[in-house]
MMTF fields as JSON, N, C-alpha, C and O atoms, coordinates in Angstrom:
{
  "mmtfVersion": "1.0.0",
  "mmtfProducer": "UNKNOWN",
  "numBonds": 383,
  "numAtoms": 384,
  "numGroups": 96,
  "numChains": 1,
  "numModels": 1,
  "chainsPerModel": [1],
  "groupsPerChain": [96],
  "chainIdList": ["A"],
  "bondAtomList": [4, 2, 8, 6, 12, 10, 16, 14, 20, 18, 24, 22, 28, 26, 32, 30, 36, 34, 40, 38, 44, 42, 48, 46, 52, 50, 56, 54, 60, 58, 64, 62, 68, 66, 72, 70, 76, 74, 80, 78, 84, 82, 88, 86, 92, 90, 96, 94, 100, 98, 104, 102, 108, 106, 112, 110, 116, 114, 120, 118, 124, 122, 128, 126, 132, 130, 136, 134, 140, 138, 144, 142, 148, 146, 152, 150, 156, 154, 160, 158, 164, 162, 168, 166, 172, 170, 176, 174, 180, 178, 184, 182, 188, 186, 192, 190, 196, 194, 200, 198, 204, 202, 208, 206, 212, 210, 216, 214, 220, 218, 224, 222, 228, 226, 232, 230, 236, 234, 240, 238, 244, 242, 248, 246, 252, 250, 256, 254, 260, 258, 264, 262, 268, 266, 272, 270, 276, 274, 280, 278, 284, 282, 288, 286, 292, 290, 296, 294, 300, 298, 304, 302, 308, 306, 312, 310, 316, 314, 320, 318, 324, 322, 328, 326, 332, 330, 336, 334, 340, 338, 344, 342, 348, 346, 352, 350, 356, 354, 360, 358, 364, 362, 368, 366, 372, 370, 376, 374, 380, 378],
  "bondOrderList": [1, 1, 1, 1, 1, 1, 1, 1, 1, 1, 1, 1, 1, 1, 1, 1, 1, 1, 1, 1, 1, 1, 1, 1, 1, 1, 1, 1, 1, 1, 1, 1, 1, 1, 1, 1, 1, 1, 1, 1, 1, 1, 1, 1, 1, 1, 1, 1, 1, 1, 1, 1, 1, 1, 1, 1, 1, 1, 1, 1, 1, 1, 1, 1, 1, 1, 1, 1, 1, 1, 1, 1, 1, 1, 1, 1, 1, 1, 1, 1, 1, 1, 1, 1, 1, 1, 1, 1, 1, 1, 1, 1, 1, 1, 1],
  "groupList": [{"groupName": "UNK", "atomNameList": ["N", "CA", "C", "O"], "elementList": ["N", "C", "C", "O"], "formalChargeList": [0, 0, 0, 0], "bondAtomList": [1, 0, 2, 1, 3, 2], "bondOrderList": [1, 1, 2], "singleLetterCode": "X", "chemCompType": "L-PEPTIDE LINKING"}],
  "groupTypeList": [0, 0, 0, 0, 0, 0, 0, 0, 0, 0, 0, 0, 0, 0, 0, 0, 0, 0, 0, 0, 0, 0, 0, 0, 0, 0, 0, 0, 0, 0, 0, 0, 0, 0, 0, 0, 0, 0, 0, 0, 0, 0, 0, 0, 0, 0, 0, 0, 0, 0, 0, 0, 0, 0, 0, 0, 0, 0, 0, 0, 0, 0, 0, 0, 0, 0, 0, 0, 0, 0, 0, 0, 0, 0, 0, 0, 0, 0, 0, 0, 0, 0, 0, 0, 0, 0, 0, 0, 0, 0, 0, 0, 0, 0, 0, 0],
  "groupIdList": [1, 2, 3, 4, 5, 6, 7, 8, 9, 10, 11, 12, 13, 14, 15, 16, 17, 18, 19, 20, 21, 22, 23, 24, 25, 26, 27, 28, 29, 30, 31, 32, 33, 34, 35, 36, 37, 38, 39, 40, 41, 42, 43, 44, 45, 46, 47, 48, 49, 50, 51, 52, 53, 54, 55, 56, 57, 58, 59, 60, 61, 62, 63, 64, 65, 66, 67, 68, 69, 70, 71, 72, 73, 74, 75, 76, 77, 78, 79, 80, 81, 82, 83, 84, 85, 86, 87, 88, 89, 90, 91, 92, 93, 94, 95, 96],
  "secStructList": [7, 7, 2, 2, 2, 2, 2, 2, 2, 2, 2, 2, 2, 2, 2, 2, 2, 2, 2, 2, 1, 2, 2, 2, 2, 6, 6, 6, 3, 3, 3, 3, 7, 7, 7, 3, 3, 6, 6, 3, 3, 7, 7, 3, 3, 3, 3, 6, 6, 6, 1, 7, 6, 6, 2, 2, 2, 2, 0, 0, 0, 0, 0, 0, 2, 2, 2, 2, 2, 2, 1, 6, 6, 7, 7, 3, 3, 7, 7, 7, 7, 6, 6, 2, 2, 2, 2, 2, 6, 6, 7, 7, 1, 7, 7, 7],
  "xCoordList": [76.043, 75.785, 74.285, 73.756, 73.528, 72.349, 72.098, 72.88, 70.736, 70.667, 71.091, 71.817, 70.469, 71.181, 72.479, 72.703, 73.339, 74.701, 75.397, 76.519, 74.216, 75.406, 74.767, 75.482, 73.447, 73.376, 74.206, 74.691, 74.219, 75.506, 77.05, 77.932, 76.974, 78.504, 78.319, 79.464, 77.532, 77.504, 77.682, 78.459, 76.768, 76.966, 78.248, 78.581, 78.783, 80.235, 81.089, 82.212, 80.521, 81.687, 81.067, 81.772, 80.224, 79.878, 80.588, 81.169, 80.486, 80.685, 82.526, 83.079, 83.007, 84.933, 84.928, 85.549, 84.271, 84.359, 84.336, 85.173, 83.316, 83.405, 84.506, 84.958, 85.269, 86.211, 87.39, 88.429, 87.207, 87.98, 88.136, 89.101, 86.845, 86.343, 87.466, 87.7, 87.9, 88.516, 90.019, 90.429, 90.703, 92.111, 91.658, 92.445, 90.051, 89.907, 89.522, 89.86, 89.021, 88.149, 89.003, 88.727, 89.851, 91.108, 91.919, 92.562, 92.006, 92.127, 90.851, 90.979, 89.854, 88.713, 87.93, 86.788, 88.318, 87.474, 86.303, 85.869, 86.127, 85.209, 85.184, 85.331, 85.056, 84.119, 82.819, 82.156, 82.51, 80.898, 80.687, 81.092, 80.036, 79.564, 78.529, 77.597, 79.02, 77.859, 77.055, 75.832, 78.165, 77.636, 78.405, 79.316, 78.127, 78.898, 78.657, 77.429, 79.322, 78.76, 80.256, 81.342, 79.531, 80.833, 81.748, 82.56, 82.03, 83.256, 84.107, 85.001, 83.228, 83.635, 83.136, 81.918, 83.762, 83.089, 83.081, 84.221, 82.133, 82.239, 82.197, 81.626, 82.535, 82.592, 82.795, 82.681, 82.907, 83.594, 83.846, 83.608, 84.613, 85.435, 85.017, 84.671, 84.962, 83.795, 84.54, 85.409, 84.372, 85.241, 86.413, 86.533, 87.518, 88.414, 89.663, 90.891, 88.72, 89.094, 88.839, 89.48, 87.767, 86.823, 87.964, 88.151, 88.582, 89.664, 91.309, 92.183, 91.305, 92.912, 93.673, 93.383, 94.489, 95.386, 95.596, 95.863, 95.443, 95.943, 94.858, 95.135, 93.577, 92.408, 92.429, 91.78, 92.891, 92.759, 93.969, 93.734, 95.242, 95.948, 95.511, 95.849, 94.577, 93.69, 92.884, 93.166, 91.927, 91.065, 92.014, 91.976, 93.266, 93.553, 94.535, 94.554, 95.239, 96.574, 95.621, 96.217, 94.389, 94.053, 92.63, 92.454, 91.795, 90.402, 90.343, 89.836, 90.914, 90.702, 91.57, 90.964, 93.136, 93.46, 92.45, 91.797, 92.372, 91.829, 89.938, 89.627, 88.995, 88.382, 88.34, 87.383, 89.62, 90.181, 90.315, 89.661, 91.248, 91.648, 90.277, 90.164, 89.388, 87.826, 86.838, 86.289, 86.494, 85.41, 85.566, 85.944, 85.14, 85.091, 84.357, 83.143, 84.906, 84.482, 85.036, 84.979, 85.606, 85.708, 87.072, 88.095, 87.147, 88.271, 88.722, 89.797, 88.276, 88.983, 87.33, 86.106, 88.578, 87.445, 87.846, 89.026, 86.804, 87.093, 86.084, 85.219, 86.38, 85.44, 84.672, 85.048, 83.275, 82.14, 82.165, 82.482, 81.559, 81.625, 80.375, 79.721, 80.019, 78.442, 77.546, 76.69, 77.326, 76.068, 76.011, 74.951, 76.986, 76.921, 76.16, 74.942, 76.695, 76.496, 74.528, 73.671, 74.342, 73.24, 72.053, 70.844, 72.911, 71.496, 71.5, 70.331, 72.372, 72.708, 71.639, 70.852, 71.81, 70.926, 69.628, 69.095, 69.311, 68.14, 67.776, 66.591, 68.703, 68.427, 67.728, 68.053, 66.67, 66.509, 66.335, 65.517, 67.327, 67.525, 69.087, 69.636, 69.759, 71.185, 71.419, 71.095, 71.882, 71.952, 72.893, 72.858, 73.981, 75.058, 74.734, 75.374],
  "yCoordList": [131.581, 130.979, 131.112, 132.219, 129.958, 130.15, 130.694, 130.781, 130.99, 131.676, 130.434, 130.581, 129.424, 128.438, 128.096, 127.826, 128.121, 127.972, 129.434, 129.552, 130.551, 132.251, 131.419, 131.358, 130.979, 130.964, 130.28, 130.634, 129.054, 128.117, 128.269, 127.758, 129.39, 130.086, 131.125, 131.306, 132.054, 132.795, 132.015, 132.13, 131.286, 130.369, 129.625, 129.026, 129.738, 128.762, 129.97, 129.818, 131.483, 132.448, 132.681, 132.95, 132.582, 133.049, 131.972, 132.314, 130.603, 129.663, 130.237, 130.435, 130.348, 130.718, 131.986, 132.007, 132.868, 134.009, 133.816, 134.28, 133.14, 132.841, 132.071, 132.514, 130.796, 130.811, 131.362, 130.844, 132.708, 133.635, 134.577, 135.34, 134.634, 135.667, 135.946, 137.089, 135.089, 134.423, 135.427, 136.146, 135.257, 135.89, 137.783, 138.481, 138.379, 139.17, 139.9, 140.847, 139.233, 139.502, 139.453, 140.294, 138.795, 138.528, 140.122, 140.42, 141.049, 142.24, 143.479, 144.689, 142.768, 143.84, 143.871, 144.314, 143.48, 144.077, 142.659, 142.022, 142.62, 141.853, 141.811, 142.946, 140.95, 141.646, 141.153, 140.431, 141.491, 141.456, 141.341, 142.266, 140.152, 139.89, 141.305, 141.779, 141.759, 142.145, 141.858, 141.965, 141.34, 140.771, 140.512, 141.271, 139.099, 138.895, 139.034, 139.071, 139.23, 139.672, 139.777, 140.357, 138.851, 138.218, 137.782, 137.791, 137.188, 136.522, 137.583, 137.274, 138.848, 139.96, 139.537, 139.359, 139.29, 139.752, 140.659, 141.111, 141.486, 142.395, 143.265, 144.352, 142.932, 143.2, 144.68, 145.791, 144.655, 145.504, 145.092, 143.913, 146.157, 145.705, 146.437, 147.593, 145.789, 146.282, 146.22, 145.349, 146.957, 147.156, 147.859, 148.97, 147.182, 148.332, 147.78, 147.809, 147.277, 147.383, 148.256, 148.36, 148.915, 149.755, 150.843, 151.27, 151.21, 152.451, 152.33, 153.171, 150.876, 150.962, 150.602, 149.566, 151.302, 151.244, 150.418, 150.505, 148.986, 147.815, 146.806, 145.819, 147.397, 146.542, 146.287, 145.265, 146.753, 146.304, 145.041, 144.0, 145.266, 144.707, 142.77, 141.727, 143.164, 142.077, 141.435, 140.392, 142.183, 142.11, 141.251, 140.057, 141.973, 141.127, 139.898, 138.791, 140.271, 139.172, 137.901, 136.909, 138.102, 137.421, 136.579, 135.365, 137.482, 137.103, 136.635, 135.585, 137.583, 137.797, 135.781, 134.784, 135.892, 134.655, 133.469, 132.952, 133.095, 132.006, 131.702, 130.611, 133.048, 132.855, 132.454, 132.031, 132.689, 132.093, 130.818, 130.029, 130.161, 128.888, 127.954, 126.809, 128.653, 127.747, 127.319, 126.22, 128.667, 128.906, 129.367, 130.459, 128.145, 128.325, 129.103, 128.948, 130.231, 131.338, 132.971, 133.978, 132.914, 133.684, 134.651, 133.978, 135.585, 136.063, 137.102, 137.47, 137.807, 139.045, 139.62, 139.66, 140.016, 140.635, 142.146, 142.471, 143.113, 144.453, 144.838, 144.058, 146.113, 146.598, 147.128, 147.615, 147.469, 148.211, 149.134, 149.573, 149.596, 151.557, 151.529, 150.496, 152.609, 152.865, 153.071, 153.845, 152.798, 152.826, 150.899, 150.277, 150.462, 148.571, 148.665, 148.566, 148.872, 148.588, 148.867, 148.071, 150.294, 150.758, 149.87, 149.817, 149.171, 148.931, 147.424, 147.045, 146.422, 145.099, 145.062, 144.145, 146.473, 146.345, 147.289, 147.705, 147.474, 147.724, 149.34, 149.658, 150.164, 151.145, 152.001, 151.917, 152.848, 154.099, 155.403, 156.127, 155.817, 156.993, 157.482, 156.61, 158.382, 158.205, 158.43, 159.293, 157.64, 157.434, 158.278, 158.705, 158.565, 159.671, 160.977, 161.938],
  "zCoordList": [164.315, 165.607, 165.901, 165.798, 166.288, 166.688, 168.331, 169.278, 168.2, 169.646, 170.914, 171.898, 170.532, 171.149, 171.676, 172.856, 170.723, 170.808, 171.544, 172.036, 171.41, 171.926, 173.842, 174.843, 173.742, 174.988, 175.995, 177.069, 175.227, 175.721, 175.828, 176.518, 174.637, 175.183, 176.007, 176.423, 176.6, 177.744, 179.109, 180.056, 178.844, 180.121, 180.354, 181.377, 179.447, 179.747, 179.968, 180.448, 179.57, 180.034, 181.642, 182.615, 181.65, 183.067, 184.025, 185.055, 183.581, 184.306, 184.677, 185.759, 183.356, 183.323, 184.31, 185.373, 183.895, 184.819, 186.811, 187.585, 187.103, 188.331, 188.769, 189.825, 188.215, 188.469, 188.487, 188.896, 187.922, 188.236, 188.823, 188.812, 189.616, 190.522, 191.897, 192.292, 192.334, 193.727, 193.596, 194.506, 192.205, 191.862, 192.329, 192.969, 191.757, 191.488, 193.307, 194.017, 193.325, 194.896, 196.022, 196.878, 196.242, 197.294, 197.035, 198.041, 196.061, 196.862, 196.46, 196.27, 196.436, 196.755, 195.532, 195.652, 194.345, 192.744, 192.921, 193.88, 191.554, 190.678, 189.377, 188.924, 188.506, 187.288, 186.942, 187.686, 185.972, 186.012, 184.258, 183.554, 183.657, 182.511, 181.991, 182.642, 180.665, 180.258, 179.129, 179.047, 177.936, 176.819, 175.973, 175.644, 175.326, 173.938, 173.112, 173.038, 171.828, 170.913, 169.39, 169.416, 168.167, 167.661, 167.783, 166.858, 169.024, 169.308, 170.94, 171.727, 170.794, 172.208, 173.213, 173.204, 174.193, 175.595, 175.907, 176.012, 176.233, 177.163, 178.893, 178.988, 179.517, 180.792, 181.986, 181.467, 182.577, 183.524, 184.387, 184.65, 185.419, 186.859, 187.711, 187.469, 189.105, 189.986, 191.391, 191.437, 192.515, 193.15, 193.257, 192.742, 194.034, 193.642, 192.705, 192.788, 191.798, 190.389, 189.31, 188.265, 189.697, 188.813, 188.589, 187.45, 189.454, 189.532, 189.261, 189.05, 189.369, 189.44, 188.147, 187.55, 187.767, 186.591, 185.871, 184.672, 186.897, 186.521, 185.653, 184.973, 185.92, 185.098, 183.863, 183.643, 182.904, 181.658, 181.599, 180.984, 182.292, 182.242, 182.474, 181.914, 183.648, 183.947, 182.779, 182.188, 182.585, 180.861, 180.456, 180.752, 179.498, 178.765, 179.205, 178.666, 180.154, 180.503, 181.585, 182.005, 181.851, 182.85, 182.541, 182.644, 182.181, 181.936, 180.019, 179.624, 179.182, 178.022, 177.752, 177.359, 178.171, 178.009, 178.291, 177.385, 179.552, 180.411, 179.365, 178.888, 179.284, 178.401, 176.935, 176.285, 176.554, 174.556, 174.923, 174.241, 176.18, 176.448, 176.523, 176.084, 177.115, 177.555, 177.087, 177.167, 176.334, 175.861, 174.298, 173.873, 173.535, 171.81, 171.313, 171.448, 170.551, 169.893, 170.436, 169.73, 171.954, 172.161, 171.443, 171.32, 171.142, 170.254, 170.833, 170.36, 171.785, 172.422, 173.547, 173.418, 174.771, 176.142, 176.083, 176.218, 175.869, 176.068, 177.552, 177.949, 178.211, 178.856, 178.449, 177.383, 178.765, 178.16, 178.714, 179.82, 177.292, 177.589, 178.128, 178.268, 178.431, 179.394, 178.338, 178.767, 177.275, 176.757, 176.299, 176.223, 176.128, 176.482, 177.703, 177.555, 179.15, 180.124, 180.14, 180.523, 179.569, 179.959, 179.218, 179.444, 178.209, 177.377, 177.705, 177.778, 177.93, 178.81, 179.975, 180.212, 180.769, 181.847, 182.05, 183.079, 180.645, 180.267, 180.924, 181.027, 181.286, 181.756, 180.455, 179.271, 181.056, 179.763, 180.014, 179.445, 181.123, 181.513, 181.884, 182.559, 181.684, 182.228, 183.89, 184.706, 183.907, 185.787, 186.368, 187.522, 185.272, 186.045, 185.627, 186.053]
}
């Protein structure tokens, strides 16, 4: 995949993701893009999603589907562990 083509598929996950924001947000969460990478998305859940039991369930039965259906190439959505997150958002110190 050229850089071209990863860019154009981020943007088409970001684009899928916001329309899915509305299911997520109507009881309080979010999620939040962090990076793809071979065919992964990676993300997290924000709000009061970040805590509840039920998020991965989301990941995969909700976001992970609707993104395979949309967006070509995508092959599976995991959450990011905190050193994805940290280096996505360019941190270089540990914040917790």
């Amino acid at each position: 995949m050229t850089k071209e083509e990863e860019k154009e598929t981020i943007v088409q996950i970001n684009h899928t993701l916001d329309k899915l924001r509305h299911f997520l947000q109507r009881d309080g969460g979010d999620v939040e893009f962090i990076s793809y990478e071979d065919g992964i998305v990676y993300v997290t859940m924000t709000g009061a999603c970040q805590d509840c039991f039920l998020a991965i369930d989301d990941v995969k039965e909700l976001i992970e589907t609707i993104l395979q259906e949309e967006v070509s190439g995508v092959t599976e959505v995991r959450l990011a562990d905190y050193d994805r997150i940290k280096k996505a958002k360019g941190f270089t110190e540990d914040i917790y």
